[in-house]
N, CA, C and O of each residue as an XYZ file, in Angstrom:
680
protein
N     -22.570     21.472     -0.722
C     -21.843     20.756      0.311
C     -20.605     20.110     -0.293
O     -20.694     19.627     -1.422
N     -19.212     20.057      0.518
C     -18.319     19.676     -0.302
C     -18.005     18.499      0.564
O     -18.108     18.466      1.791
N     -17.644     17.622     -0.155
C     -18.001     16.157      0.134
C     -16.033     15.326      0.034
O     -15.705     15.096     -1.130
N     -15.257     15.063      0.799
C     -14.416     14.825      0.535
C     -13.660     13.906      1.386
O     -13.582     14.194      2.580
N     -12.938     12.558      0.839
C     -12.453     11.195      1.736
C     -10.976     11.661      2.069
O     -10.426     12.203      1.110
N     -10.381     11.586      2.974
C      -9.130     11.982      2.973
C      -8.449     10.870      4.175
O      -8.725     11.171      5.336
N      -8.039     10.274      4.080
C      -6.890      9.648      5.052
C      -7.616      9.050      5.826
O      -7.644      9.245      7.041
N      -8.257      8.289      5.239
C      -9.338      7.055      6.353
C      -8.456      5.987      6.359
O      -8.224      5.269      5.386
N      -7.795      5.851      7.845
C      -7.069      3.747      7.848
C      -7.831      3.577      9.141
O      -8.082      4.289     10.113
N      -8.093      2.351      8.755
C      -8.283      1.221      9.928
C      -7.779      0.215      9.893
O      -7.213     -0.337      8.950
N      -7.959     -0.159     11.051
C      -6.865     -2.012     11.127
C      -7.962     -3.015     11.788
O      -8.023     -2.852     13.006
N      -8.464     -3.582     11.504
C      -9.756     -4.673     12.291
C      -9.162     -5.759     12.236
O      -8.374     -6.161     11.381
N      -9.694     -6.457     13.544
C      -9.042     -8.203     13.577
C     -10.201     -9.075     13.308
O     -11.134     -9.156     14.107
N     -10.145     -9.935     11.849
C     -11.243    -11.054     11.710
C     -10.750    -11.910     12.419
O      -9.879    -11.406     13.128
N     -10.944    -13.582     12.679
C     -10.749    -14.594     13.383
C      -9.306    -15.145     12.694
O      -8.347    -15.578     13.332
N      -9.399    -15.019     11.263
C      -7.978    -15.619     10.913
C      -6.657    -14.648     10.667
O      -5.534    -15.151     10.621
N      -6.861    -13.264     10.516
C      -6.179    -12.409      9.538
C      -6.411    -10.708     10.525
O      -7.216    -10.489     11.431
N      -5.699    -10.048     10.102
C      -5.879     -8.519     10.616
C      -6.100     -7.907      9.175
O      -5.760     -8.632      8.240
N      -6.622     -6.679      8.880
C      -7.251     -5.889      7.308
C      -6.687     -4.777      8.347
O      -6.738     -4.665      9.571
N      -6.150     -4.042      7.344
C      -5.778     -2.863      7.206
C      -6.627     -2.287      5.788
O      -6.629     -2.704      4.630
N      -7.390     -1.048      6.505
C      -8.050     -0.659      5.131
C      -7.766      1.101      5.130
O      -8.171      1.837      6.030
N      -6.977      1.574      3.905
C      -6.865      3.358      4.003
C      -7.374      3.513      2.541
O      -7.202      2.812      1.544
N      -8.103      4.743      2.765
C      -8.895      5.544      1.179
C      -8.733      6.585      1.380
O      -8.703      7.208      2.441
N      -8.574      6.976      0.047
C      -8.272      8.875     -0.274
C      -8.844      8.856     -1.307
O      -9.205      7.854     -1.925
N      -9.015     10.223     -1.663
C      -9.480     10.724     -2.784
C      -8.587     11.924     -3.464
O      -8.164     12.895     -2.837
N      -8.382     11.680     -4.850
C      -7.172     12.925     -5.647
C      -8.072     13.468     -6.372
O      -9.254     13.179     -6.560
N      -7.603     14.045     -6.650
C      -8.480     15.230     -7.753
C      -7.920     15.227     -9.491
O      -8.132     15.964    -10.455
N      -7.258     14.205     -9.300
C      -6.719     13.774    -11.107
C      -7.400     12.517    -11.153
O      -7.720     11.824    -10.187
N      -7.616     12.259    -12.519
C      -8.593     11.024    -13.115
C      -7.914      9.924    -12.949
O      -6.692     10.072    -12.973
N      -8.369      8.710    -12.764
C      -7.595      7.395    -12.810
C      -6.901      7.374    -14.134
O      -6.121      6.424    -14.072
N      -6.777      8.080    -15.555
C      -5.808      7.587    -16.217
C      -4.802      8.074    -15.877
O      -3.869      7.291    -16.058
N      -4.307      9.621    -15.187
C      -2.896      9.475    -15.156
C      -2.784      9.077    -13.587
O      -1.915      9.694    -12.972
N      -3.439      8.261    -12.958
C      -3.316      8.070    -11.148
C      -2.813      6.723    -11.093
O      -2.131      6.425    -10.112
N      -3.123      5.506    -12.340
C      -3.102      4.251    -12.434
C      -1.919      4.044    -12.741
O      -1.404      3.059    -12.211
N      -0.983      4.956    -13.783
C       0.300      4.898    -14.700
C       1.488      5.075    -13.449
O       2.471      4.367    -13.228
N       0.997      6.309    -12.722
C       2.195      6.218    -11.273
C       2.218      4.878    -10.427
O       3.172      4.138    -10.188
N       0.957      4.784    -10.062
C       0.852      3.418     -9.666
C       1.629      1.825     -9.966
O       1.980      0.913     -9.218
N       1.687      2.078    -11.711
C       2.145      1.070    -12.414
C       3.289      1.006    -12.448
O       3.723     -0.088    -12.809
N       4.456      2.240    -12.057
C       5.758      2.033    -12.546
C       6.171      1.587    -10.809
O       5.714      2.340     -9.949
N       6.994      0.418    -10.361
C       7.448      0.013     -9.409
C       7.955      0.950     -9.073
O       6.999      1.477     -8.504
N       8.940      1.786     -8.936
C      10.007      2.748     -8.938
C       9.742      3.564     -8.137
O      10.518      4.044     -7.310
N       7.994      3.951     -8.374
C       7.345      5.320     -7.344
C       7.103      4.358     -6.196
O       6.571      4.938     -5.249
N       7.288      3.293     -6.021
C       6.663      3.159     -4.525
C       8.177      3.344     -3.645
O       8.267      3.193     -2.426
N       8.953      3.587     -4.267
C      10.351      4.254     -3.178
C       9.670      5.851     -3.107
O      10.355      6.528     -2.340
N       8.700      6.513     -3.598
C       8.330      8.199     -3.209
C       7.248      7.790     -2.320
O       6.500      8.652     -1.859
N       7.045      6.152     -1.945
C       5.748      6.702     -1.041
C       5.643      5.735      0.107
O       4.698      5.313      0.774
N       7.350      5.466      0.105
C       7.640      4.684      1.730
C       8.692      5.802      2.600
O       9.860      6.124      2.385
N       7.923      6.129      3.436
C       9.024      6.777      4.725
C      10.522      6.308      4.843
O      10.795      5.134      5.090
N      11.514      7.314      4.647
C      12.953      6.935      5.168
C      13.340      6.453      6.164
O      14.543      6.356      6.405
N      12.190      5.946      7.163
C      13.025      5.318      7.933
C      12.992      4.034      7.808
O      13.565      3.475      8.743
N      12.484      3.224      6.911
C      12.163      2.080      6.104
C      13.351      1.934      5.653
O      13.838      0.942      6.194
N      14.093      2.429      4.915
C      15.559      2.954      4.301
C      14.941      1.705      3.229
O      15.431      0.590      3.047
N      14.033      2.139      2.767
C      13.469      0.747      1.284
C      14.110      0.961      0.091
O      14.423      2.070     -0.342
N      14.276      0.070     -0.358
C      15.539      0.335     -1.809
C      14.478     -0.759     -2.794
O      13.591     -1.322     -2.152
N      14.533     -0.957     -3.796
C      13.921     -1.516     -5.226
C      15.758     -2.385     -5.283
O      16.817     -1.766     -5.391
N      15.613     -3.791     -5.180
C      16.684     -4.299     -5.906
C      16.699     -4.842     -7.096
O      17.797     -4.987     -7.633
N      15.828     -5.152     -7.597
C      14.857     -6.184     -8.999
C      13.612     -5.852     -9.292
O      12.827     -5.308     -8.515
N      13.351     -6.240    -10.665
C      11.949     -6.033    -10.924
C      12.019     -6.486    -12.014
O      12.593     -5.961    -12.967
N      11.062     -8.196    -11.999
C      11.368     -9.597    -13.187
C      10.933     -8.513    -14.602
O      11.637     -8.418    -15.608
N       9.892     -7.920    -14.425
C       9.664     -7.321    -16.063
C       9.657     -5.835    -15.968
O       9.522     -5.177    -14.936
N       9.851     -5.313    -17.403
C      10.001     -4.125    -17.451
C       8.098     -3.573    -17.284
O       7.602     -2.896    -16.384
N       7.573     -4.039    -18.232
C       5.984     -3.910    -17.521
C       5.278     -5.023    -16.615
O       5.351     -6.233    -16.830
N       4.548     -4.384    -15.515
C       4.236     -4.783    -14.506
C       3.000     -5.414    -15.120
O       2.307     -4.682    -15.827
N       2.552     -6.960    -14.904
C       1.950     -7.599    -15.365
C       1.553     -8.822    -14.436
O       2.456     -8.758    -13.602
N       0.873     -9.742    -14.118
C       0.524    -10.850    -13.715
C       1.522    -11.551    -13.544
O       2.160    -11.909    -14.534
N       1.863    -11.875    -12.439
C       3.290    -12.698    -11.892
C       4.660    -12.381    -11.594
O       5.597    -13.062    -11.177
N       4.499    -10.807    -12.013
C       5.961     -9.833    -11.785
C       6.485    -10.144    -10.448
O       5.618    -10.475     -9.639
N       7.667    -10.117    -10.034
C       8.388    -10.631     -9.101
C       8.748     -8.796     -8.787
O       9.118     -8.074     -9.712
N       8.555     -8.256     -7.320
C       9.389     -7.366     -7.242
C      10.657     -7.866     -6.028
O      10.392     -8.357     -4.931
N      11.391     -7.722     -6.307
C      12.270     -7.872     -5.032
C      12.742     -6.249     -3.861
O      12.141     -5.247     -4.249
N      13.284     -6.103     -3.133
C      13.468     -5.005     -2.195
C      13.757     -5.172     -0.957
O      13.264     -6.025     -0.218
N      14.710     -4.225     -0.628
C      14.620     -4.389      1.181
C      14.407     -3.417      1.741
O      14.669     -2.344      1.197
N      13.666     -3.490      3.468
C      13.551     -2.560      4.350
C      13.859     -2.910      5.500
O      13.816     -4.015      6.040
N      14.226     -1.759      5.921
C      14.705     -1.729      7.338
C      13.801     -2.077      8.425
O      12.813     -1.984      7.696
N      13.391     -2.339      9.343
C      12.500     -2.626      9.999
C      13.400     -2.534     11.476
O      14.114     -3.423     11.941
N      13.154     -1.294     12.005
C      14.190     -1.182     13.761
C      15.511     -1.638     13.662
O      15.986     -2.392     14.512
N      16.126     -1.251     12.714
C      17.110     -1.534     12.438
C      17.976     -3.195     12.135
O      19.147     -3.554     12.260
N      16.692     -3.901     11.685
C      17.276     -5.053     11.094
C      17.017     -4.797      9.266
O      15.907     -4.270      9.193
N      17.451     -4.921      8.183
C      17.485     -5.306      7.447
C      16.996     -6.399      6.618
O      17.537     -7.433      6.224
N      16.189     -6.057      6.503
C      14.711     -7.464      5.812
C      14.704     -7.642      4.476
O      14.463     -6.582      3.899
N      14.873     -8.567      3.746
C      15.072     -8.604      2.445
C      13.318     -8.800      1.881
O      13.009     -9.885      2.374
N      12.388     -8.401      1.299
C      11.334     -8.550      1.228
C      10.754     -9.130     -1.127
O      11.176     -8.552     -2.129
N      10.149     -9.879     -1.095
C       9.809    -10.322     -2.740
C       7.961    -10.365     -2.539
O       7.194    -10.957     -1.779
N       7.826     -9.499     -3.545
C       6.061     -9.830     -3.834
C       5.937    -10.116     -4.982
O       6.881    -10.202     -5.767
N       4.935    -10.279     -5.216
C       4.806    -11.130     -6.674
C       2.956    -10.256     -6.943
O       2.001    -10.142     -6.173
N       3.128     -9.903     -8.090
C       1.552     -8.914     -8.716
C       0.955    -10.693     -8.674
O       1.446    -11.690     -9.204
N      -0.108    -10.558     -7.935
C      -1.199    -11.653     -8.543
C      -2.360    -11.140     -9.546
O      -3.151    -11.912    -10.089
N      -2.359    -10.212     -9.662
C      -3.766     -9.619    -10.176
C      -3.376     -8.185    -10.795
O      -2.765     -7.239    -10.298
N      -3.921     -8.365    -11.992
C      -3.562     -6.740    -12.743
C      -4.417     -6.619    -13.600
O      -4.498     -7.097    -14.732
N      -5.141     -5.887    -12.968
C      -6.464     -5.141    -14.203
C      -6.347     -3.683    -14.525
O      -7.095     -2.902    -13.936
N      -5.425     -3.210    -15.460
C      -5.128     -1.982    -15.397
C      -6.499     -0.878    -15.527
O      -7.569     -0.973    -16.127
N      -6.046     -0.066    -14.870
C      -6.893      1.357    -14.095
C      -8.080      0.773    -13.236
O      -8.937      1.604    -12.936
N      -8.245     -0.322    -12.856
C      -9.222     -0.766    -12.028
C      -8.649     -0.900    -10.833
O      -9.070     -0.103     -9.994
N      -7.459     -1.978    -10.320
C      -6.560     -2.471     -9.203
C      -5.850     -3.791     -9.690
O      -5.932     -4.504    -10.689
N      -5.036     -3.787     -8.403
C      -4.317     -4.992     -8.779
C      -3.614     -5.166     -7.190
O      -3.476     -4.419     -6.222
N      -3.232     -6.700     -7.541
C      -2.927     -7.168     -6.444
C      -1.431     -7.486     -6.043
O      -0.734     -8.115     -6.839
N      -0.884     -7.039     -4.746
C       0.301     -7.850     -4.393
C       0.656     -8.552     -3.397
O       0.468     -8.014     -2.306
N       1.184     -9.749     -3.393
C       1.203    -10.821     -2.144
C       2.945    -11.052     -1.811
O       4.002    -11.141     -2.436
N       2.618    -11.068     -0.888
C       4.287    -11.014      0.039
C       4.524    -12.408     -0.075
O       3.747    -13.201      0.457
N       5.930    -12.948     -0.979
C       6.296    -14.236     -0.971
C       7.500    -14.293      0.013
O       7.709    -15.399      0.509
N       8.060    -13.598      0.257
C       9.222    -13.590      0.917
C       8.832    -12.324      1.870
O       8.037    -11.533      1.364
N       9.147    -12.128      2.769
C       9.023    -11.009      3.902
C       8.605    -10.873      5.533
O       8.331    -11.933      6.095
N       8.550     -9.820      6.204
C       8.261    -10.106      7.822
C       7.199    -10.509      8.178
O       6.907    -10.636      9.367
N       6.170    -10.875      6.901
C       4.796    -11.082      7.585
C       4.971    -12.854      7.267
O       5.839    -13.478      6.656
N       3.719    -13.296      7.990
C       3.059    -14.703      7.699
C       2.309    -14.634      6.149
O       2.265    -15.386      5.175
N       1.725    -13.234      6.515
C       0.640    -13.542      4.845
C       0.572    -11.536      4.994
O       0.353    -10.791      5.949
N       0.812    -11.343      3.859
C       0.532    -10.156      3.524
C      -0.213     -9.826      1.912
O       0.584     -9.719      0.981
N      -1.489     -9.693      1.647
C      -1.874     -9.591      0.806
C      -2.613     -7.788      0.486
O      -3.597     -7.298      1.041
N      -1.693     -7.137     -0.602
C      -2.357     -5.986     -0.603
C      -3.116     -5.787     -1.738
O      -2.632     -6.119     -2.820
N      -4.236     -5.297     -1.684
C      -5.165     -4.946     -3.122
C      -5.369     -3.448     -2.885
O      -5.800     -2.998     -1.824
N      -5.034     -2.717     -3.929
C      -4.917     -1.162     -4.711
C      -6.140     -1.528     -5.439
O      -6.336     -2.658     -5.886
N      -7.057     -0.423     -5.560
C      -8.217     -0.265     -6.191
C      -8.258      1.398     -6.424
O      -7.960      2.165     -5.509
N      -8.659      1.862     -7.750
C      -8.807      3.299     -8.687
C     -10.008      2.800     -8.613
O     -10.415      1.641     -8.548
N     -10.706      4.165     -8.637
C     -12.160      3.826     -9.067
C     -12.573      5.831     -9.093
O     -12.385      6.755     -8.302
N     -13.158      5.702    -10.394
C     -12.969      6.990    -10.663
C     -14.670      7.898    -10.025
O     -15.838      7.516    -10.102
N     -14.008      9.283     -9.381
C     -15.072      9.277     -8.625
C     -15.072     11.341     -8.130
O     -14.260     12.019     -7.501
N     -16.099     11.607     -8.657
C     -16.190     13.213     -8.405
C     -15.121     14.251     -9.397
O     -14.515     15.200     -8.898
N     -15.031     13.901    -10.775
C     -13.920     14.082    -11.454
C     -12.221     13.652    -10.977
O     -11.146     14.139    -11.329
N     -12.479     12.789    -10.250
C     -11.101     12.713     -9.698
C     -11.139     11.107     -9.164
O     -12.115     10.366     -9.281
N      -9.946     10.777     -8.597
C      -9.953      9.149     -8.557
C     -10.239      8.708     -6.814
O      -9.820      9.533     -6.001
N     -10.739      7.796     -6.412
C     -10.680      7.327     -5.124
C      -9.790      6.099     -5.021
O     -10.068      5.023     -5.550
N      -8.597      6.362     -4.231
C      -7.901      5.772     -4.064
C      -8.084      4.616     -2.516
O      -8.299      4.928     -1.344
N      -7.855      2.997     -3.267
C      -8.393      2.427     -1.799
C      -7.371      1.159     -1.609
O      -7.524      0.158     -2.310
N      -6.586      1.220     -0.878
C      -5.731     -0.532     -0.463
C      -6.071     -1.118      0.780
O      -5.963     -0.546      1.865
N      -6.457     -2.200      0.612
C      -6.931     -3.299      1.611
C      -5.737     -4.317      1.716
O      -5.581     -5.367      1.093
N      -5.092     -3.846      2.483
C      -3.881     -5.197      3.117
C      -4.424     -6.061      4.184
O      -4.712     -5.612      5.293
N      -4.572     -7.375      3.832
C      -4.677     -8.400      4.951
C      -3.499     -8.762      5.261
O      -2.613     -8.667      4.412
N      -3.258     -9.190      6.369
C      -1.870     -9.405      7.193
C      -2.026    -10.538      8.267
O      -3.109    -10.938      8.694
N      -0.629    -11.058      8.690
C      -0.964    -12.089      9.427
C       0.698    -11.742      9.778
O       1.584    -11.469      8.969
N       0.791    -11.854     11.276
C       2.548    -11.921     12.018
C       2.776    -13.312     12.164
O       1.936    -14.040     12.693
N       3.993    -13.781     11.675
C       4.556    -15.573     11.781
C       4.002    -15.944     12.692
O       3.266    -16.879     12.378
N       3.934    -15.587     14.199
C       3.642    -16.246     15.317
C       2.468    -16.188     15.788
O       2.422    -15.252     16.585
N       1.618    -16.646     15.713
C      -0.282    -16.968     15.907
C      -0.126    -16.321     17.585
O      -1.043    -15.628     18.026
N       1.146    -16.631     18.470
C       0.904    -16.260     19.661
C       1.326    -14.841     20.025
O       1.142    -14.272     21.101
N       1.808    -14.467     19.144
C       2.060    -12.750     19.356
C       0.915    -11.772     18.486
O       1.110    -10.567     18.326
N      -0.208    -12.430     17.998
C      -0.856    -11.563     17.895
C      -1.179    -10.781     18.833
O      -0.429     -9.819     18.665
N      -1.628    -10.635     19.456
C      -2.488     -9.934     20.636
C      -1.542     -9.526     21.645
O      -1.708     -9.600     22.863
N      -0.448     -9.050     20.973
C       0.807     -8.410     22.070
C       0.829     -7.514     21.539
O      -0.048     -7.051     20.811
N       2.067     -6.996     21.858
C       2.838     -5.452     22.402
C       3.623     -5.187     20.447
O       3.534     -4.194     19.725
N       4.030     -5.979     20.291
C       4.176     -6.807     18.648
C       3.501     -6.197     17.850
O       3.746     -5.531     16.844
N       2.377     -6.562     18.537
C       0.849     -6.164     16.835
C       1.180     -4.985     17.286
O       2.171     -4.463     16.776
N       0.486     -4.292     18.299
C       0.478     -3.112     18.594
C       1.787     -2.030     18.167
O       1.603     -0.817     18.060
N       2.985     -2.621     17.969
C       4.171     -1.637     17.598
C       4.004     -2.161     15.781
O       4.304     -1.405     14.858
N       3.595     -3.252     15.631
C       3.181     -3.423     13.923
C       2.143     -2.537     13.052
O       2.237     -2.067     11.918
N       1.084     -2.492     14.056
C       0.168     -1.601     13.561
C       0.086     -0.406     13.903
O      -0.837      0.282     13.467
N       1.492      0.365     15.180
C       1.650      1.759     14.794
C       2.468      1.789     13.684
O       2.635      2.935     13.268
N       2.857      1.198     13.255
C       3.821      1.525     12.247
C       3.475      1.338     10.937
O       3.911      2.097     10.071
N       2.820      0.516     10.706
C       1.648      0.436      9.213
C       0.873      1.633      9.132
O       0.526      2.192      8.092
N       0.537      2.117     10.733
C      -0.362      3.434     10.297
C       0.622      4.778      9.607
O       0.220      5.462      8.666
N       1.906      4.964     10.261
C       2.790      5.321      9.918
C       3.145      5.445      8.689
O       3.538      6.435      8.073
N       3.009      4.549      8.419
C       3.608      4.230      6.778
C       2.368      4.469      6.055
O       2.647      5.089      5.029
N       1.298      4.278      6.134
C       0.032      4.874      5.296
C      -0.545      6.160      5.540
O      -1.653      6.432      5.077
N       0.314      7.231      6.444
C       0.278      8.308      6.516
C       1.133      8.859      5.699
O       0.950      9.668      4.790
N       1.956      8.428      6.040
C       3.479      8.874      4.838
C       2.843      8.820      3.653
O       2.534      9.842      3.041
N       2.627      7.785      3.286
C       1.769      7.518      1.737
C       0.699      8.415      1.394
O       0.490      8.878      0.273
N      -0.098      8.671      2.657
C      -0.925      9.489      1.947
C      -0.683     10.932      1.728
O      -1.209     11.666      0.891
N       0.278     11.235      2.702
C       0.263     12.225      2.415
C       1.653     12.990      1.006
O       1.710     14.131      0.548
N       2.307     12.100      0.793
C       3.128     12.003     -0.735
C       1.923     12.038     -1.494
O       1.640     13.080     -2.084
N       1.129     10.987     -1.567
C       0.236     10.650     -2.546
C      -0.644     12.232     -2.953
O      -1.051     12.403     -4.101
N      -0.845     13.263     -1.901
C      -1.245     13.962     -1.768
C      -0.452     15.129     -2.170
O      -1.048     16.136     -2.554
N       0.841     15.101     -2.122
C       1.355     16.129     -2.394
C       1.433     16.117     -4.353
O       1.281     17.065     -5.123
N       1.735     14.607     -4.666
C       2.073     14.479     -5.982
C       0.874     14.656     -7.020
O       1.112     14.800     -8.219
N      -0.644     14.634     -6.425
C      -1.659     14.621     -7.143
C      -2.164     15.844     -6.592
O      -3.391     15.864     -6.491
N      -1.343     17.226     -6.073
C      -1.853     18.484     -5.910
C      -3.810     18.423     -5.062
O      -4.703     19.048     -5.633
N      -4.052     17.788     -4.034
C      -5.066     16.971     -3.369
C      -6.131     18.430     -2.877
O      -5.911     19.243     -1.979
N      -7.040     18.375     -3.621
C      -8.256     19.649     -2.817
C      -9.299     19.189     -2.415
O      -9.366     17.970     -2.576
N     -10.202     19.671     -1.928
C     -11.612     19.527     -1.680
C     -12.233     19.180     -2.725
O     -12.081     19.891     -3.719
N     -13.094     18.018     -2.810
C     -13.447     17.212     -3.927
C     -14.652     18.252     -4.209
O     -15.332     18.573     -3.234
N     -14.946     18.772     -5.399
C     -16.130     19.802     -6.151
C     -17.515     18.846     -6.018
O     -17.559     17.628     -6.190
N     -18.408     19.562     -5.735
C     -19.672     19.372     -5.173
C     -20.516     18.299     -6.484
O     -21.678     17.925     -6.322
């Protein structure tokens, strides 16, 4: 039986926060899956152009505990200047990034490798929160969270093209 995770997202609403959760699975090992991961640079190969996302800064040359990235994206044609900051870096395990500057209230994403069927399972859990407590439950979330799905399709499926992606071996 061939057993294989491919492009699972969901978006669930807890009482304080919305989770966005997407997993895949590659067929290369977490050591060379963690190193793409690590260089800032590739996450311009795995945001959609219509983001028009650019890398303006990046505080260290290795990505480490407290790295500042800076960047902007487009968002419907406004221009958003966006800064996260790595809270958490356990290399080839996951690591964490939190939105200090950007369109959300709270955006916290955690990347997790975890090596699995000769090949790696890839998993990010973004919690999210929109500035305005009263536009959750509008038309808002709903054009926010087509568009996160959007964008974690895009991703997966780059992610997929760059790690040559098959049916995970039995």
């Amino acid at each position: 039986m061939n057993f294989q995770i491919d492009h699972i997202i969901q978006i669930k609403k807890s009482p304080q926060h919305w989770t966005l959760s997407a997993t895949q699975w590659v067929p290369t090992p977490r050591s060379q899956v963690f190193p793409f991961f690590a260089n800032a640079k590739n996450l311009e190969k795995l945001t959609p152009d219509f983001l028009k996302f650019k890398i303006r800064r990046v505080s260290d040359n290795n990505i480490q505990v407290n790295t500042l990235i800076d960047y902007w994206i487009n968002l419907h044609g406004l221009p958003i200047p966006w800064r996260t900051k790595i809270d958490e870096w356990q290399p080839l395990s996951h690591f964490v990034d939190v939105q200090i500057r950007g369109p959300f209230r709270l955006w916290h994403h955690r990347h997790e490798f975890e090596e699995m069927k000769r090949g790696t399972l890839l998993s990010d859990i973004v919690t999210f929160d929109l500035y305005c407590k009263k536009y959750q439950n509008t038309r808002l979330l709903r054009w926010v969270n087509k568009d996160l799905h959007k964008i974690f399709h895009y991703r997966h499926t780059q992610i997929s093209k760059i790690f040559s992606e098959q049916t995970m071996p039995e």
